[in-house]
C-alpha positions in Angstrom: 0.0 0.0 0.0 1.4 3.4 -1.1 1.6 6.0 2.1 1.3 9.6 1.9 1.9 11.7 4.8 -0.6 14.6 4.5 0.1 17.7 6.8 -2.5 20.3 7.5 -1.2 23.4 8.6 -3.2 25.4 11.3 -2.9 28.8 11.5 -4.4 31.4 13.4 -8.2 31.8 13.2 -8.3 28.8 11.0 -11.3 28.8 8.8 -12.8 24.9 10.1 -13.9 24.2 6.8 -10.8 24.2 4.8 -9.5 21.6 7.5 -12.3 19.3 8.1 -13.6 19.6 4.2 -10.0 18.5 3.0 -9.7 16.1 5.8 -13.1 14.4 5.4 -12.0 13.3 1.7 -9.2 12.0 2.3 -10.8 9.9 5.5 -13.4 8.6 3.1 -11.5 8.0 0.4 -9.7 5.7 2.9 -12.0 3.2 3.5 -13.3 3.0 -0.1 -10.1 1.6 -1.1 -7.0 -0.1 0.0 -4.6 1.5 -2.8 -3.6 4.2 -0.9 -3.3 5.5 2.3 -3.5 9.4 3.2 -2.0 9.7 6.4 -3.8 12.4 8.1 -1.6 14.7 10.9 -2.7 18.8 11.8 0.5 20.7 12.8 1.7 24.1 13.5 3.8 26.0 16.1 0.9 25.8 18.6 -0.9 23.0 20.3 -4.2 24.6 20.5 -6.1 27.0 18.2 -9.4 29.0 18.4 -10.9 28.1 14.8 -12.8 30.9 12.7 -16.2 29.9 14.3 -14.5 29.8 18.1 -14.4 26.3 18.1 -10.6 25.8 19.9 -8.7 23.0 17.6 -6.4 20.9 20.1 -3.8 17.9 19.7 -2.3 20.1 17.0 1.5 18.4 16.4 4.4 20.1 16.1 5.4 21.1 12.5 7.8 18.3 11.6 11.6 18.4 11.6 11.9 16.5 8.4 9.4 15.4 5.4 8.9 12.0 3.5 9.5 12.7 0.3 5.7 11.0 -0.4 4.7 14.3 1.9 1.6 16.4 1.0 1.7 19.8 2.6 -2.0 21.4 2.8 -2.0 25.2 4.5 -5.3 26.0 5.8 -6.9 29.4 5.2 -7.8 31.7 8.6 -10.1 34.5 8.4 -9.0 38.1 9.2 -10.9 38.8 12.0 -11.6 36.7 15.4 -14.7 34.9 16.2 -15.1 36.8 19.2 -15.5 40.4 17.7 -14.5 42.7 20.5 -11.0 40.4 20.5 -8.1 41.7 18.8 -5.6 40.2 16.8 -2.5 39.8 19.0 1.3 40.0 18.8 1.2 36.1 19.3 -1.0 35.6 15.9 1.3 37.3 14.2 4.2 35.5 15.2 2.2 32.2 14.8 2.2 33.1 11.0 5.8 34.2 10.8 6.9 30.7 12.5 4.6 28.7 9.6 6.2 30.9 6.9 9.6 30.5 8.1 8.9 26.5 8.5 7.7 26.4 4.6 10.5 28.5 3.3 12.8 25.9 5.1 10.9 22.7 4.3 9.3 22.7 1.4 11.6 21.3 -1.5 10.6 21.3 -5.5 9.6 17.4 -5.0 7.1 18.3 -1.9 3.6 18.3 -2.8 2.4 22.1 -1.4 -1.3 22.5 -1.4 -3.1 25.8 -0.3 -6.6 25.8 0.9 -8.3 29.4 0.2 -6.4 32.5 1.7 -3.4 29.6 3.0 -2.2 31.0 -0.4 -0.7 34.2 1.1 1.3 32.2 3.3 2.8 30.2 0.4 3.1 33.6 -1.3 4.8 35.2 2.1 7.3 32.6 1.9 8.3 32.7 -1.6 7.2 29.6 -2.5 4.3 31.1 -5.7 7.2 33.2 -7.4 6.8 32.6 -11.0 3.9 30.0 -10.3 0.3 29.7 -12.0 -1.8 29.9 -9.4 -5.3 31.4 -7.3 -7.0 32.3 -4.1 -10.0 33.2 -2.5 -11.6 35.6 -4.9 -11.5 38.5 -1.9 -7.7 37.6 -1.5 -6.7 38.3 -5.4 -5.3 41.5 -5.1 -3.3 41.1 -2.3 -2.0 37.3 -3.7 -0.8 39.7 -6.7 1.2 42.3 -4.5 2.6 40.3 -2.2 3.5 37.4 -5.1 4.2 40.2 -8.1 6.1 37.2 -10.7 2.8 35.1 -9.7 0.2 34.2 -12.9 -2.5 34.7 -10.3 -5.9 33.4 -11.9 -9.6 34.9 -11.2 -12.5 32.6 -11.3 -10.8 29.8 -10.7 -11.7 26.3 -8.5 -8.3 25.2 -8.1 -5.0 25.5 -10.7 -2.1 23.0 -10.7 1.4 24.0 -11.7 3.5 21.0 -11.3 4.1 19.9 -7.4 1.7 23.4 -6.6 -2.0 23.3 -6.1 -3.7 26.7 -4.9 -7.3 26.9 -4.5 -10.1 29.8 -3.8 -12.4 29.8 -1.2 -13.6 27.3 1.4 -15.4 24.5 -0.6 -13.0 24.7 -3.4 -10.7 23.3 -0.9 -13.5 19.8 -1.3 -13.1 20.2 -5.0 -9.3 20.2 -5.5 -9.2 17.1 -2.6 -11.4 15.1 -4.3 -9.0 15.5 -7.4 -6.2 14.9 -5.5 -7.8 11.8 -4.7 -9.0 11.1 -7.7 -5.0 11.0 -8.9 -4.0 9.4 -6.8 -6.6 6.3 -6.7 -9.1 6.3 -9.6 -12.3 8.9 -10.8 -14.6 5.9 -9.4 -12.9 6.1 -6.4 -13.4 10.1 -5.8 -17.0 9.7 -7.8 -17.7 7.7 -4.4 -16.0 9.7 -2.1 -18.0 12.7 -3.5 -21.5 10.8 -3.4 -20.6 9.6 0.6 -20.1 13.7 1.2 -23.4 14.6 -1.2 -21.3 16.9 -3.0 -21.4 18.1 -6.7 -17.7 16.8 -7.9 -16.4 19.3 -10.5 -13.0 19.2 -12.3 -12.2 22.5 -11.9 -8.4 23.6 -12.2 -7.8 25.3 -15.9 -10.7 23.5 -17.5 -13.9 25.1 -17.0 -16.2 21.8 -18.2 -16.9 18.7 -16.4 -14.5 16.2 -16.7 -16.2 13.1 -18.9 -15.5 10.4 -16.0 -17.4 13.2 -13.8 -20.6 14.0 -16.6 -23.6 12.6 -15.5 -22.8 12.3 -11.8 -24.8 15.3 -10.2 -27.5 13.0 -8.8 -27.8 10.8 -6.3 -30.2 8.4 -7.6 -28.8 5.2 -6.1 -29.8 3.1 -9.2 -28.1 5.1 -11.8 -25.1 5.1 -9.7 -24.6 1.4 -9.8 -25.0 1.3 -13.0 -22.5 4.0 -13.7 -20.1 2.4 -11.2 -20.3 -0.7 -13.4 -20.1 0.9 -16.4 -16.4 3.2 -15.3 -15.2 -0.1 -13.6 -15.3 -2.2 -17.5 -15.8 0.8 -20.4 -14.7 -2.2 -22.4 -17.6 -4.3 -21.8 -20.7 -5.4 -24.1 -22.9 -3.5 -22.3 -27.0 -3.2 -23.2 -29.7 -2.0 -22.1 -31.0 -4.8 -20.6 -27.6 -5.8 -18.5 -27.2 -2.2 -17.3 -30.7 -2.6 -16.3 -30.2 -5.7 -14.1 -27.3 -4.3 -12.5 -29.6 -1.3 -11.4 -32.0 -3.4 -10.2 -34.8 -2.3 -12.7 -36.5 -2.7 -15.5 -35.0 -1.4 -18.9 -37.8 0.6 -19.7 -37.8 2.4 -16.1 -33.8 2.9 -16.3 -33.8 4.5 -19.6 -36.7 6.9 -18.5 -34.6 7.5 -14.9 -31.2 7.9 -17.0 -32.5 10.6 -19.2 -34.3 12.1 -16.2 -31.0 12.4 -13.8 -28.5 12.6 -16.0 -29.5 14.3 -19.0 -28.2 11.9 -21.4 -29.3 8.3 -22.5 -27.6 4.9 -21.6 -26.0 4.2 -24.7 -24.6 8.2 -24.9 -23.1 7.4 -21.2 -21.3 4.9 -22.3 -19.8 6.5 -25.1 -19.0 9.1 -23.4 -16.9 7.6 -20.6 -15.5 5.0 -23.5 -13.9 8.2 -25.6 -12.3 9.5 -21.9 -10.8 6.1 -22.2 -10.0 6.6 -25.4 -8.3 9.9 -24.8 -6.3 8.9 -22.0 -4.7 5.8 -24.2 -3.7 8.4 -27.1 -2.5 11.1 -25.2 -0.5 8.3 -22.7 0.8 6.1 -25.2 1.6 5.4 -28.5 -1.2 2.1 -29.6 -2.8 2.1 -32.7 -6.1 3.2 -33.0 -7.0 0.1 -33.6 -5.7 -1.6 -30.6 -7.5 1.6 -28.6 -11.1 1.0 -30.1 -10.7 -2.8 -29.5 -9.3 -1.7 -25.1 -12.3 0.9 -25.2 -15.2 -1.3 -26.5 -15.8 -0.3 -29.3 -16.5 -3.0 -32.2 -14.0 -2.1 -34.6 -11.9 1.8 -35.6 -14.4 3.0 -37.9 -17.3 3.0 -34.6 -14.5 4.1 -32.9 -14.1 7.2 -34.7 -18.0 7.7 -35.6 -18.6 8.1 -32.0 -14.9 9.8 -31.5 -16.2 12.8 -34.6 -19.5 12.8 -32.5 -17.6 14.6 -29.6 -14.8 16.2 -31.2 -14.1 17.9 -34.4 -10.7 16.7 -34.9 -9.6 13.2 -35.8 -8.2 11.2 -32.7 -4.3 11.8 -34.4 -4.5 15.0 -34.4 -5.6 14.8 -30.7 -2.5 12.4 -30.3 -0.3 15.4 -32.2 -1.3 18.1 -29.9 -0.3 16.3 -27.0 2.8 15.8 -28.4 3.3 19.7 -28.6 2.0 20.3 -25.5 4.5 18.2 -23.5 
C-alpha cells in the first residue's frame, strides 16, 4: 500500500472548513479503497487553536523536523478577523504566522507536494514559495495574492490550478473540489465519484478547464440506481454493455432505467457509455503510443471505424490529431 503523509497546517483563526472539508476526503477516500493510504496529521507552532467559528482545535503536532519525500503539505486558510468580535488580533497571531512561513520556506523542496486551501495561499506567497507560479486564491484575496507574489500568474475565477508539485485553491469548498482531485489521482475517478457521493457533493473538475471532466458528466445525482449502473459501467468501459444488463445491474427494469437515466443525467444509456469510452480513449492516445486500432478494441468499441463515428460525435478533430497536440503540449 502506497503511504502519503498529509500535513494540514493550522494557523491562526483557521477557517474549520478548509480543515475538516479536505480532511473528510481523504478519511473517506480511505476506507473505499485499500490503494492508498492518506496519512492524516494537523500541525503548527501551537498545540491549541481558536478556529474561525471559536471552536478551539487541540492535539495540534508540532510542525515536523523532516518530510517524506511522499509528503503532502496542505495550509489551511484563517479569516481576518476573530470569532469573538470585541477580541483583537494579538502579537502572538502574528508571530504564529511568521513561524509557519519561516517552516515552509525551510521545508518545502521542489519534489514536496504544497497544497493551499483558500487564503493559506498568502502564506505560500509570504514565503516565496508562488514566485513565478500559476496559481489562485479566495476571490477576496486576489489583489493582495498579486502584491505580495508580483512574478505570480494569479488566476480569477478559478476552483483550483495546478502547476506542477503546486496546487492553490479559492475559497472554502474549493478546498472539497481540488481534494477530491487529489484523490482522484491518486486512486481512480470511481474512487473520488464515491468519495463525492458519501459527502453529497457536486464533484467538479475544476483547475484550468472550466467543463466537467467526462469520467465526472452525469454524476450530479444521487439516484442510487443510476449510480450502480455507472459504477459498473467506469469499472469495465470495455464491456458489451446493453440495455438490458445495465438494467439488471440497477435493479430495474430497462424501460424504467432509460426513462430515470434521461431524467437524472440528462443523457441516455447508450450516450453514457460513449461518453466515458472516448475519456478512455483519450487517456490511451494522449499516454501512449497504440494504434487506433488496438484503442477501439481496449475501449469497447467494435471495430476503428465505430471508434471514430462516435470519437467525430464529440470532437471535431480526428483522434491523431488529438495524439499530435499532446505531443506539442509536453
Amino acid at each position: 500500500m502506497k503511504i502519503i503523509d498529509v500535513f494540514i497546517l493550522i494557523p491562526p483563526r483557521a477557517l474549520l472548513l478548509d480543515i475538516a472539508g479536505p480532511a473528510e476526503v481523504f478519511r473517506i477516500a480511505n476506507n473505499e479503497q485499500n490503494e492508498v493510504l492518506f496519512n492524516l496529521h494537523y500541525a503548527g507552532p501551537k498545540n491549541m487553536v481558536a478556529s474561525s467559528v471559536g471552536l478551539v482545535i487541540g492535539n495540534i503536532e508540532p510542525l515536523p523536523e523532516k518530510l517524506a519525500q511522499s509528503s503532502t503539505i496542505i495550509i489551511s486558510g484563517n479569516t481576518n478577523k476573530p470569532f469573538n468580535k470585541n477580541a483583537q488580533n494579538t502579537k502572538d497571531d502574528a508571530a504564529h504566522e511568521t513561524s509557519i512561513i519561516e517552516w515552509l520556506k525551510t521545508n518545502i523542496k521542489k519534489d514536496t507536494q504544497l497544497v493551499s486551501i483558500c487564503s493559506g495561499a498568502l502564506l505560500a506567497a509570504k514565503a516565496g514559495l508562488l514566485d513565478n507560479v500559476e496559481c489562485t486564491t479566495h476571490y477576496a484575496e486576489i489583489e493582495q495574492l498579486r502584491q505580495i507574489a508580483p512574478t505570480a500568474k494569479v488566476y480569477d475565477n478559478r476552483l483550483f490550478v495546478e502547476d506542477d508539485k503546486i496546487l492553490t485553491s479559492a475559497g472554502v469548498t474549493a478546498g472539497i473540489d481540488l481534494s477530491l482531485y487529489m484523490v482522484a489521482k491518486e486512486t481512480s475517478h470511481d474512487v473520488a465519484i464515491k468519495v463525492a457521493r458519501n459527502m453529497v457533493v457536486y464533484m467538479r473538475r475544476g483547475g484550468g478547464d472550466p467543463q466537467i471532466s467526462p469520467w465526472l458528466d452525469g454524476r450530479n445525482h444521487i439516484h442510487p440506481a443510476i449510480h450502480r449502473a455507472q459504477d459498473m459501467i467506469i469499472k469495465n468501459p470495455a464491456n458489451n454493455w446493453d440495455i438490458d444488463t445495465v438494467a439488471k445491474i440497477a435493479m430495474t427494469s430497462s424501460r424504467n432505467l432509460s426513462r430515470i437515466f434521461k431524467e437524472h443525467t440528462g443523457m441516455s444509456v447508450n450516450e453514457y457509455i460513449n461518453n466515458i469510452r472516448v475519456a478512455l480513449a483519450r487517456e490511451f492516445i494522449a499516454s501512449s503510443q497504440i494504434d487506433m486500432e488496438s484503442v477501439a478494441q481496449k475501449c469497447g468499441f467494435s471495430s476503428t471505424r465505430h471508434f471514430r463515428r462516435v470519437w467525430n460525435s464529440f470532437y471535431n478533430f480526428p483522434p491523431v490529431k488529438f495524439r499530435q497536440n499532446q505531443a506539442i503540449i509536453s
